[in-house]
C-alpha positions, 0 to 999 in steps of 0.5 A, a space after each residue: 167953742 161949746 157945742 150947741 145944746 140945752 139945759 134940762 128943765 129940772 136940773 140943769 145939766 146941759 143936754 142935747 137939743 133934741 131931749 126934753 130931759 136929761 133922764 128918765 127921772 128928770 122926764 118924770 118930774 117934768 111931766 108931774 109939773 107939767 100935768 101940775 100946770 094944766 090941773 092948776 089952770 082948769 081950777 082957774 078957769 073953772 071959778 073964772 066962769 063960776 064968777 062970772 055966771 054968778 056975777 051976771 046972775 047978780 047984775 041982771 037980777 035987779 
């Protein structure tokens, strides 16, 4: 049997359950994307309630 473990997220080579990567390059990498995702959803939001403020300025105008 195979011993339990994980596979790092950048790579994929097998890693034990308690790391979050299997090196200090792929942990960068890792934080990079994940830092990457957050911005990425921010701008998301951000034009999300702009539209939206936009919008209702539109709509309750007339």
């Amino acid at each position: 049997m195979v011993e339990p473990h994980k596979h790092c997220p950048v790579c994929g080579n097998p890693i034990p359950l308690d790391e979050r990567a299997c090196s200090k390059k792929c942990a960068e990498v890792l934080l990079k994307n994940q830092q990457r995702i957050m911005r990425t959803r921010l701008i998301f939001y951000i034009v999300l309630v702009i539209f939206i403020v936009v919008w209702l300025f539109v709509v309750l105008r007339k």
